[in-house]
N, C-alpha and C positions, 0 to 999 in steps of 0.2 A: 447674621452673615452666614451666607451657605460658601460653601465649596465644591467645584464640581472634581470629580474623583473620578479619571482616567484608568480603565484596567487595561494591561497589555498581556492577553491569554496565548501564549506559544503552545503547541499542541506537539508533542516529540512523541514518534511513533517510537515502540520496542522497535527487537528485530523482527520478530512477526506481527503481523497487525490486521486489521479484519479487514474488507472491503470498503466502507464507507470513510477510510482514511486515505485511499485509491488518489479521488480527487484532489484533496487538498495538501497531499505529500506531492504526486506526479503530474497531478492536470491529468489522471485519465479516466475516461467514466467507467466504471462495471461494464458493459458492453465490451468495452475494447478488449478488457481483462479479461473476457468471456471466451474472445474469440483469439487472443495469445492461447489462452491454456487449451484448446479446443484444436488449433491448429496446429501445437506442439511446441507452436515458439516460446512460449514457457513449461517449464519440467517440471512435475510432477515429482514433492520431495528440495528439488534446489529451489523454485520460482514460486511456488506454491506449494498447500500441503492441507490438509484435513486435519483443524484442532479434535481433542477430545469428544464436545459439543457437536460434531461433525459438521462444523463450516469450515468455509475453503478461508485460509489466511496468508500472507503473501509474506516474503523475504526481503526486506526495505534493501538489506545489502548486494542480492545476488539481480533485483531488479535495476538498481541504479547500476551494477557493471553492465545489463544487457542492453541497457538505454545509451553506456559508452561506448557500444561496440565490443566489447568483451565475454563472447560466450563463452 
């Protein structure tokens, strides 16, 4: 007798998280991300920020208010 063995993997972003979590937290691709930070609608420091390793990491908290309208 076998049993099949269902995993159910939820993925919880910290508060800052690196790009490839973009998608599957917001629905938005790298590109969009590119062109907020680039056009200023995300802030440098609030919306994003440069880890240690010097990649760009985003603020789960300060993007889901700018997605509610709350700059």
């Amino acid at each position: 007798m076998s049993a099949a063995l269902k995993l159910d993997v939820q993925i919880m972003s910290g508060e800052w998280f690196r790009q490839d979590l973009l998608q599957p937290v917001f629905g938005l691709t790298p590109e969009a991300a590119r062109k907020y930070r680039t056009r200023g609608l995300w802030l440098e420091n609030k919306h994003w920020r440069r880890d240690p390793a010097n990649v760009i990491v985003f603020n789960r908290k300060e993007i889901e208010r700018w997605m509610g309208g709350q700059l």
